[in-house]
VOBA-1610 file (N, C-alpha, C; in pm, whole numbers, padded with zeros to 5 digits, always signed):
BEGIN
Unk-10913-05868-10004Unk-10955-06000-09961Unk-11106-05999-09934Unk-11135-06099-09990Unk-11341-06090-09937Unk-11358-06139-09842Unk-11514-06096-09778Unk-11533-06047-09620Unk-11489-06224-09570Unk-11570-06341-09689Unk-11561-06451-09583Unk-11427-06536-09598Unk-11343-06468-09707Unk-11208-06524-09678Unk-11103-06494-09575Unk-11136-06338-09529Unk-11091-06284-09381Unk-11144-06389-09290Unk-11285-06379-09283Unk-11290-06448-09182Unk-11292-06601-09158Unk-11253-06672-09268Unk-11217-06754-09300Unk-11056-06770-09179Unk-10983-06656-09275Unk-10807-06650-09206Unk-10863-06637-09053Unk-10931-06531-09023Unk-10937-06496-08895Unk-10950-06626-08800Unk-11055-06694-08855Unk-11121-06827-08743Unk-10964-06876-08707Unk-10904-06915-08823Unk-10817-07023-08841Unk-10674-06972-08724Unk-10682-06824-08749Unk-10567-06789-08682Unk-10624-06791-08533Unk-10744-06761-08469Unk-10817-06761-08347Unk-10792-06928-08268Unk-10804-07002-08359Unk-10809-07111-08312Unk-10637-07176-08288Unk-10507-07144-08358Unk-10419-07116-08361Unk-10372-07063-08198Unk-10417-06977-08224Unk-10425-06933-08043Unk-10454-07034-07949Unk-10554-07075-07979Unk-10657-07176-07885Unk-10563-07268-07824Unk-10539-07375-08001Unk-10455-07449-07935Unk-10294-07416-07880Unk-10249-07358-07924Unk-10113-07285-07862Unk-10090-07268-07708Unk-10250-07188-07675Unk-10239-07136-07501Unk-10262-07329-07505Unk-10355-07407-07546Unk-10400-07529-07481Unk-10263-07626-07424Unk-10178-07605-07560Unk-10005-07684-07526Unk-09951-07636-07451Unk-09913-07489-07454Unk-09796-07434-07399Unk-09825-07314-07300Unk-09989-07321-07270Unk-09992-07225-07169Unk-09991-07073-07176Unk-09996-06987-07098Unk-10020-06841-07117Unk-09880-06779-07152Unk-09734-06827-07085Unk-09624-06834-07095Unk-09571-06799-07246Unk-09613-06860-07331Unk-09631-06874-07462Unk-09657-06768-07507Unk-09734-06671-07490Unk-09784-06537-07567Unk-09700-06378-07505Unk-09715-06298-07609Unk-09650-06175-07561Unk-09806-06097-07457Unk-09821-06016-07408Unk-09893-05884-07392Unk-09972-05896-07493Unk-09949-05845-07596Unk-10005-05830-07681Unk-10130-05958-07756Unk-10067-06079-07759Unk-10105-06155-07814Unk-10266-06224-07660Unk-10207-06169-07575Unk-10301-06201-07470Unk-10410-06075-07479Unk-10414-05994-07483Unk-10502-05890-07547Unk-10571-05921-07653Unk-10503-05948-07735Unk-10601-05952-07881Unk-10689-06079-07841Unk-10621-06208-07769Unk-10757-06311-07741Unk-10861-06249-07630Unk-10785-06164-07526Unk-10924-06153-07435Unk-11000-06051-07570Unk-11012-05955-07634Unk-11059-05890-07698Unk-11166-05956-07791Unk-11111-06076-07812Unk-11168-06187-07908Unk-11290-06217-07867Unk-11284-06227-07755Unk-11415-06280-07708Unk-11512-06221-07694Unk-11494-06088-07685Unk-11603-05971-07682Unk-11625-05939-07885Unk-11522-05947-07934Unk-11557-05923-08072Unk-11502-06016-08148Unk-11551-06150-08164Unk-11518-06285-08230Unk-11474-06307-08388Unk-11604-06223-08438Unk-11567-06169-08597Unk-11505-06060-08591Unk-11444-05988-08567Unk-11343-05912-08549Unk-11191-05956-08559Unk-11089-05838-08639Unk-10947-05870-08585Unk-10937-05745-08502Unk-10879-05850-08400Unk-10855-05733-08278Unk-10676-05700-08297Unk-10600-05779-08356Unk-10456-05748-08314Unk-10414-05610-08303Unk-10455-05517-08410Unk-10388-05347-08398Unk-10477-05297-08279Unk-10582-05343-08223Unk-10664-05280-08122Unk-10572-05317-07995Unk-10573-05453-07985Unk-10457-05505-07891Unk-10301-05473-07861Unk-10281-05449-07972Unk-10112-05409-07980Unk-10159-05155-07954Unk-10234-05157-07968Unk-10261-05005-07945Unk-10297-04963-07779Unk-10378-05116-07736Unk-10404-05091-07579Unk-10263-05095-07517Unk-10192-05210-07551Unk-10072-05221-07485Unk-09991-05148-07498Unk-09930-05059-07610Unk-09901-04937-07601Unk-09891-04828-07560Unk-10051-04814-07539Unk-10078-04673-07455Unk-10062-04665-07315Unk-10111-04838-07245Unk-10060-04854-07099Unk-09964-04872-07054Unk-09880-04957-07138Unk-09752-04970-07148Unk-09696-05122-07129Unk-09812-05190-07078Unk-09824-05353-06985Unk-09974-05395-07003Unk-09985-05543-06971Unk-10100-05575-07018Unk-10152-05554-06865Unk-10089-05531-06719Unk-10150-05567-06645Unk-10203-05440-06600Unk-10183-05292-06612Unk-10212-05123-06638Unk-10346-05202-06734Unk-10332-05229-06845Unk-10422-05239-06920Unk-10545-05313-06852Unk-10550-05406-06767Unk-10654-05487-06708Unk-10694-05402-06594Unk-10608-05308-06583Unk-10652-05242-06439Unk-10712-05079-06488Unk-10735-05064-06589Unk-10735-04936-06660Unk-10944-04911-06637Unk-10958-04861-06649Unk-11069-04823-06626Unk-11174-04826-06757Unk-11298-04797-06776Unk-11353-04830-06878Unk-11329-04694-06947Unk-11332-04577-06867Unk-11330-04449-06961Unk-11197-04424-07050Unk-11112-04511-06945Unk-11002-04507-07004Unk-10948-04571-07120Unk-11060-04683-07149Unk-11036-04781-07239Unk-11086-04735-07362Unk-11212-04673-07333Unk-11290-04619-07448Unk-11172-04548-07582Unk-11127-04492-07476Unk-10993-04384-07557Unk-10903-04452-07687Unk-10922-04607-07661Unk-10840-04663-07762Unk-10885-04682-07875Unk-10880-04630-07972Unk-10950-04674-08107Unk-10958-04800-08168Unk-11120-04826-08170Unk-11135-04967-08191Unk-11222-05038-08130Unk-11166-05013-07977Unk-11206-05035-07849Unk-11379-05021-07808Unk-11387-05097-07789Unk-11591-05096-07792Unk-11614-05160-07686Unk-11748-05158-07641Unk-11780-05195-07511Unk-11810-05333-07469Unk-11788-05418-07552Unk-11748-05573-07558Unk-11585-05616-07520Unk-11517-05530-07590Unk-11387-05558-07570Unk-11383-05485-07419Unk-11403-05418-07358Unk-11415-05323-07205Unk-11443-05502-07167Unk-11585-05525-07166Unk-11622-05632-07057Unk-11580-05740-07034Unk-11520-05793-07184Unk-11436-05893-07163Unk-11294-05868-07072Unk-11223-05773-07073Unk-11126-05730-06963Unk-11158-05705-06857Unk-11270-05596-06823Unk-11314-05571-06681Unk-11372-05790-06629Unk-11399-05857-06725Unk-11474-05947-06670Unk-11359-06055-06622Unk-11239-06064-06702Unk-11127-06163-06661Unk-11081-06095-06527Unk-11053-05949-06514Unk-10975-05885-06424Unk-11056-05921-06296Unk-11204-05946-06256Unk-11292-05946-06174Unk-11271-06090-06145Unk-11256-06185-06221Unk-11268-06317-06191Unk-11123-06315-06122Unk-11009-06280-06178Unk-10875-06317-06122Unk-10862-06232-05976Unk-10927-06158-05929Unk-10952-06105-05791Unk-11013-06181-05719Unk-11148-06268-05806Unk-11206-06333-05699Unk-11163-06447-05664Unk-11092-06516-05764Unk-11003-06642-05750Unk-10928-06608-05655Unk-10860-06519-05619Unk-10713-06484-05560Unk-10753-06464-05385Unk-10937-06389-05412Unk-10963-06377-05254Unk-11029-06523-05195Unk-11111-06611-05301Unk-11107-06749-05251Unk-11036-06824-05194Unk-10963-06822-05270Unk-10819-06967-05222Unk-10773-06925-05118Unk-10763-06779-05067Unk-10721-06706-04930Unk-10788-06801-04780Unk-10905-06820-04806Unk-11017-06881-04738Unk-10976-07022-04681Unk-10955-07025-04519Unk-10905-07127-04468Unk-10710-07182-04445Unk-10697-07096-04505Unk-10545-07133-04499Unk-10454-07060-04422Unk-10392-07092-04369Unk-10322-06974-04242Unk-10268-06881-04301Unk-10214-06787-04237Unk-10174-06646-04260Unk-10040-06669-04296Unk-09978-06743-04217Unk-09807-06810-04247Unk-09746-06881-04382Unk-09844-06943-04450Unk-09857-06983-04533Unk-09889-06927-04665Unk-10020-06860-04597Unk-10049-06744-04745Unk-10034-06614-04738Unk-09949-06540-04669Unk-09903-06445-04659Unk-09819-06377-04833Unk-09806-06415-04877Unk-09767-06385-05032Unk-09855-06413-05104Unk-09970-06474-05073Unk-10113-06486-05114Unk-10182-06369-05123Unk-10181-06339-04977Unk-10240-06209-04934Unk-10195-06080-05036Unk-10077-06057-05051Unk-10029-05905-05098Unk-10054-05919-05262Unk-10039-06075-05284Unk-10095-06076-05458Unk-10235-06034-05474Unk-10315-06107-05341Unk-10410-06033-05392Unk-10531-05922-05328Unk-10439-05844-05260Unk-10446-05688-05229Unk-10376-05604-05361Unk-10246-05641-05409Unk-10211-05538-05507Unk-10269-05604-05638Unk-10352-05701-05650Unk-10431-05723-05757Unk-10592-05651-05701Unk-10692-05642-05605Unk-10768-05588-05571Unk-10753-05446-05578Unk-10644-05337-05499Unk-10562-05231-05467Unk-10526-05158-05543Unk-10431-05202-05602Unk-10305-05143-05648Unk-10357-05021-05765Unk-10433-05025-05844Unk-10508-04934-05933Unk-10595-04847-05931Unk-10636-04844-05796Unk-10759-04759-05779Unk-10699-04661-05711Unk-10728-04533-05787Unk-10728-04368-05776Unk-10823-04314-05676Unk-10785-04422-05553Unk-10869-04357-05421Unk-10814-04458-05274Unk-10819-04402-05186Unk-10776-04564-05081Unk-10847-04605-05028Unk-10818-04746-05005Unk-10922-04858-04944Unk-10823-04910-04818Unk-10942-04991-04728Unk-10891-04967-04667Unk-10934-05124-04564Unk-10886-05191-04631Unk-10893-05353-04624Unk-10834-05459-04443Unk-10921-05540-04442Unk-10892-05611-04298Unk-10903-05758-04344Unk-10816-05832-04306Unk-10801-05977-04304Unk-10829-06062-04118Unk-10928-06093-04151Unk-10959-06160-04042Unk-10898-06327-04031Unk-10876-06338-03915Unk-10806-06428-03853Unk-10836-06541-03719Unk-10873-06635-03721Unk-10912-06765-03595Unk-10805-06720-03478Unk-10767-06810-03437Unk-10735-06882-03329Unk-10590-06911-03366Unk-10561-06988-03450Unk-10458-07052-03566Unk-10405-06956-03652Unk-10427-06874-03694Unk-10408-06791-03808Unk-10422-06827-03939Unk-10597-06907-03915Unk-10664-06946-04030Unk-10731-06812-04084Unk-10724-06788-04212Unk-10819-06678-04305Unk-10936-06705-04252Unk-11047-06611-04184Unk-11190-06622-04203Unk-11246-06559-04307Unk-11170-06442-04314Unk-11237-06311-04433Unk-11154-06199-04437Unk-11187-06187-04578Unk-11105-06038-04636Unk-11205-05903-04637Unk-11215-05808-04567Unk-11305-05773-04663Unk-11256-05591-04676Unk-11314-05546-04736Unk-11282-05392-04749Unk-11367-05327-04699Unk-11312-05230-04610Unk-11400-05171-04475Unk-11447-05040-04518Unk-11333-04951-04562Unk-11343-04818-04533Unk-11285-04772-04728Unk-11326-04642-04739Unk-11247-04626-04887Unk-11309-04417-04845Unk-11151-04401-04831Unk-11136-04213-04882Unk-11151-04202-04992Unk-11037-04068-04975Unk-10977-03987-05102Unk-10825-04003-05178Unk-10810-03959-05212Unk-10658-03972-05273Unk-10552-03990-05171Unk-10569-03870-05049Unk-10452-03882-04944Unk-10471-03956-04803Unk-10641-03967-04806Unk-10644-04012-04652Unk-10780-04114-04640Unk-10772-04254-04606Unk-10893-04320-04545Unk-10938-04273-04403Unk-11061-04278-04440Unk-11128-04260-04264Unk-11164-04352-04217Unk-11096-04460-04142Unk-11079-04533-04061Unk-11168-04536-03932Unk-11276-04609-03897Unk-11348-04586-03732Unk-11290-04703-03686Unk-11249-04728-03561Unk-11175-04835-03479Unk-11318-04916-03405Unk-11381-04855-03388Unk-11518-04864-03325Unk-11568-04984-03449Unk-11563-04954-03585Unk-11637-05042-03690Unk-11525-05147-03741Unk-11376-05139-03705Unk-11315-05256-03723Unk-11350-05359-03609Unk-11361-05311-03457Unk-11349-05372-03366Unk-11491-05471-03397Unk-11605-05389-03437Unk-11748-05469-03457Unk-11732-05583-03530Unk-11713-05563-03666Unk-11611-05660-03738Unk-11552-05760-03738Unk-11452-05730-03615Unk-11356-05865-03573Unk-11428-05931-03483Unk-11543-05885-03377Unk-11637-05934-03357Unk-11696-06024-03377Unk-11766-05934-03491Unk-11881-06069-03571Unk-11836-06179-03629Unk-11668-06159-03646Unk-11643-06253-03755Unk-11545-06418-03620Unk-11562-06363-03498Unk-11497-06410-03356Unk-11326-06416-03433Unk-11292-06348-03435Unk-11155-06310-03513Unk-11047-06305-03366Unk-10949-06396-03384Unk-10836-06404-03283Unk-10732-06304-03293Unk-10705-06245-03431Unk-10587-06153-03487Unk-10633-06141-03616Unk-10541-05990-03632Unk-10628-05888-03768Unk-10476-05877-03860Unk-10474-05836-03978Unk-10377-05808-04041Unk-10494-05659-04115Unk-10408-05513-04148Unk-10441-05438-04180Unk-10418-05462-04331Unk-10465-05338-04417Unk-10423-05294-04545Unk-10490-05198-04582Unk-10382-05110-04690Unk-10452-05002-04766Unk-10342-04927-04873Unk-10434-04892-04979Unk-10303-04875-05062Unk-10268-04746-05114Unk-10151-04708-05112Unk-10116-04556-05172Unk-10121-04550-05325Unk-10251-04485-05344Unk-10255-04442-05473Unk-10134-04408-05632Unk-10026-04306-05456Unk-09937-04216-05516Unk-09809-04289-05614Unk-09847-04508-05519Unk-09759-04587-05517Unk-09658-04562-05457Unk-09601-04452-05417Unk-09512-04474-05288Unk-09543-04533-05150Unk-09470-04615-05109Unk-09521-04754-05017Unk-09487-04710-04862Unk-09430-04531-04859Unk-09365-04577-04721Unk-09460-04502-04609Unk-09471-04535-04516Unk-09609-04512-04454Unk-09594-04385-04389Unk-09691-04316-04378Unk-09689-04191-04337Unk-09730-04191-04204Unk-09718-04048-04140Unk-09701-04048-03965Unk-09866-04098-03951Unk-09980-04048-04003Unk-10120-04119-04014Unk-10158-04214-03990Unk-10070-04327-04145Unk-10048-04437-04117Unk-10018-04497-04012Unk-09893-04461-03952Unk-09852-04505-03807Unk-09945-04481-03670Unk-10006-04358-03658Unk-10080-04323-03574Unk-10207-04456-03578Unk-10301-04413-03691Unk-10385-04524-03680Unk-10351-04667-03668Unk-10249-04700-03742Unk-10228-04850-03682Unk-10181-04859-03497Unk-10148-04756-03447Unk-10115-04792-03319Unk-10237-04771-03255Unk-10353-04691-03274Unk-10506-04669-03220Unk-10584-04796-03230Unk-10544-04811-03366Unk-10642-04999-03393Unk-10550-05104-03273Unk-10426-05083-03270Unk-10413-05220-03218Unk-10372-05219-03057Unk-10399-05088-03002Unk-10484-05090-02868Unk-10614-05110-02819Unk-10688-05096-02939Unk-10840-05103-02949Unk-10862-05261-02976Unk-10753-05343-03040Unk-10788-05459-03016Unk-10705-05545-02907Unk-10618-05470-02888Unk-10524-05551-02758Unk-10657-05536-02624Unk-10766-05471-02618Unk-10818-05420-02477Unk-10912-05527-02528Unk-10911-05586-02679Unk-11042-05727-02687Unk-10956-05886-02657Unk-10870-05848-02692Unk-10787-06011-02660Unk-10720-06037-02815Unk-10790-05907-02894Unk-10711-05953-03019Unk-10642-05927-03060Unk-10485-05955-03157Unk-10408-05949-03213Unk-10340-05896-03361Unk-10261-05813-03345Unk-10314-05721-03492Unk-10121-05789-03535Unk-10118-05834-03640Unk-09985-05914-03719Unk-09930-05840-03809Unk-10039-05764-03854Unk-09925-05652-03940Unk-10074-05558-04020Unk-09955-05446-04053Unk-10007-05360-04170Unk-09964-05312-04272Unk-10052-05411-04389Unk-09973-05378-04551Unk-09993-05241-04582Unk-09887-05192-04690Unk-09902-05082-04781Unk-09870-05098-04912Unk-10025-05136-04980Unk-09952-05178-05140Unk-09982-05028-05194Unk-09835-05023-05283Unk-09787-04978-05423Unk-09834-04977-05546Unk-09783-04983-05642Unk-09802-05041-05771Unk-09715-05124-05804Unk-09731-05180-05916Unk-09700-05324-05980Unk-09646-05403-05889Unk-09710-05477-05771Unk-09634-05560-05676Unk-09545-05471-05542Unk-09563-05381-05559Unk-09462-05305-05449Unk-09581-05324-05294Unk-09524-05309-05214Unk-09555-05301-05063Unk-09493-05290-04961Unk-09565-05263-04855Unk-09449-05256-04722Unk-09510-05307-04592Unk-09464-05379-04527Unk-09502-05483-04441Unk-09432-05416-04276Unk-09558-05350-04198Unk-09528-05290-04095Unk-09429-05390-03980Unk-09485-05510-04026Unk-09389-05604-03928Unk-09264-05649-03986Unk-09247-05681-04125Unk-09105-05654-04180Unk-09063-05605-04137Unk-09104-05428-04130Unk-09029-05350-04104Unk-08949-05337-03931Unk-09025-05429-03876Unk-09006-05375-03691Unk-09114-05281-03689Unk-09163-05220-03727Unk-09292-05130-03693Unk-09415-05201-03605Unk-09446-05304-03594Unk-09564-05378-03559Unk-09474-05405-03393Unk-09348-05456-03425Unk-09283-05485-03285Unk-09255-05323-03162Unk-09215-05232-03266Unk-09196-05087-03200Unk-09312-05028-03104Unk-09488-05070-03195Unk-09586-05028-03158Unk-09628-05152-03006Unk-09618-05261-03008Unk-09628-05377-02928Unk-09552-05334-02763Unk-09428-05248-02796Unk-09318-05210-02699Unk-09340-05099-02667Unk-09484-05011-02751Unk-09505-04889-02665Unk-09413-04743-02746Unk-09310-04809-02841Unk-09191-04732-02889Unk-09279-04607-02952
//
């Protein structure tokens, strides 16, 4: 086939896409077919489909694949550093969307807000972080932000630099987070220790600590107050 009758097919099938997601939404496409358009955009004259259908493969999911790293991406044949930015650049926007809309809305409300987007921030990174949700009066969102970041097995946590924190931000009640690399969600004696140090350190300010997440992978977590853990520590248990 000659070069401008490919790309002839190519446009035609690109735009095919276009309007398809435009009718029927993202719903509409496999993994795959959502790959080859973000790919598109970094390499326009390009067919990306075997590049796309090879990422998804190797990660196994498109959402491993958005969370995959650039060195890791390199690995895919094909794969060039346009197609990297266009993924690292959607994956960055859908974090920041997810920590916006957080902003102003109570904790009661967006509490499934919250863990979408901690294990969309979280959930992939091969190190722990070690995240605080600040809180009014109401249990309006003031701010998310990420405090502290270890190693594989342990954040170093200062109670001294959360307390400053909730401070500056005049924060009524805190919700914790941090995520196990290993993806096993269930909290370790550490875990427990420091959450009961933080939330004497803020019970002696007037403030209120509501829970402490532990995200997983793909959506997994564990919710210290689900559990009775937040009530056990409150009772001294």
């Amino acid at each position: 086939m000659k070069r401008k009758d490919w790309q002839a097919r190519g446009a035609g099938h690109r735009q095919r896409m276009r309007d398809k997601f435009m009718e029927y939404g993202l719903s509409a496409f496999t993994d795959d077919e959502i790959l080859e358009m973000l790919f598109s955009f970094g390499t326009p004259r390009q067919d990306c489909k075997e590049r796309a259908r090879e990422t998804r493969r190797h990660f196994g999911s498109l959402a491993a694949a958005l969370e995959a790293s650039p060195d890791e991406l390199q690995q895919i044949r094909g794969v060039g550093p346009n197609n990297i930015f266009a993924l690292r650049l959607i994956h960055e926007v859908a974090r920041k969307f997810l920590q916006t809309r957080l902003k102003g809305r109570t904790y009661i409300t967006a509490a499934d807000d919250l863990v979408d987007y901690l294990s969309h921030a979280c959930s992939f990174l091969d190190r722990e972080v070690f995240v605080v949700t600040f809180l009014d009066t109401r249990h309006g969102i003031i701010e998310v932000e990420q405090l502290f970041e270890g190693t594989l097995s342990a954040s170093v946590v200062y109670t001294r630099e959360v307390m400053k924190k909730a401070l500056e931000h005049n924060a009524a009640a805190l919700v914790f987070a941090h995520n196990h690399p290993s993806g096993f969600t269930e909290p370790s004696p550490e875990d427990k220790a420091i959450t009961r140090k933080l939330f004497l350190a803020a019970q002696a300010l007037d403030i209120n600590v509501l829970d402490h997440i532990i995200i997983g992978k793909q959506g997994s977590f564990f919710s210290f107050a689900d559990q009775g853990i937040m009530e056990q520590i409150r009772s001294g248990i």
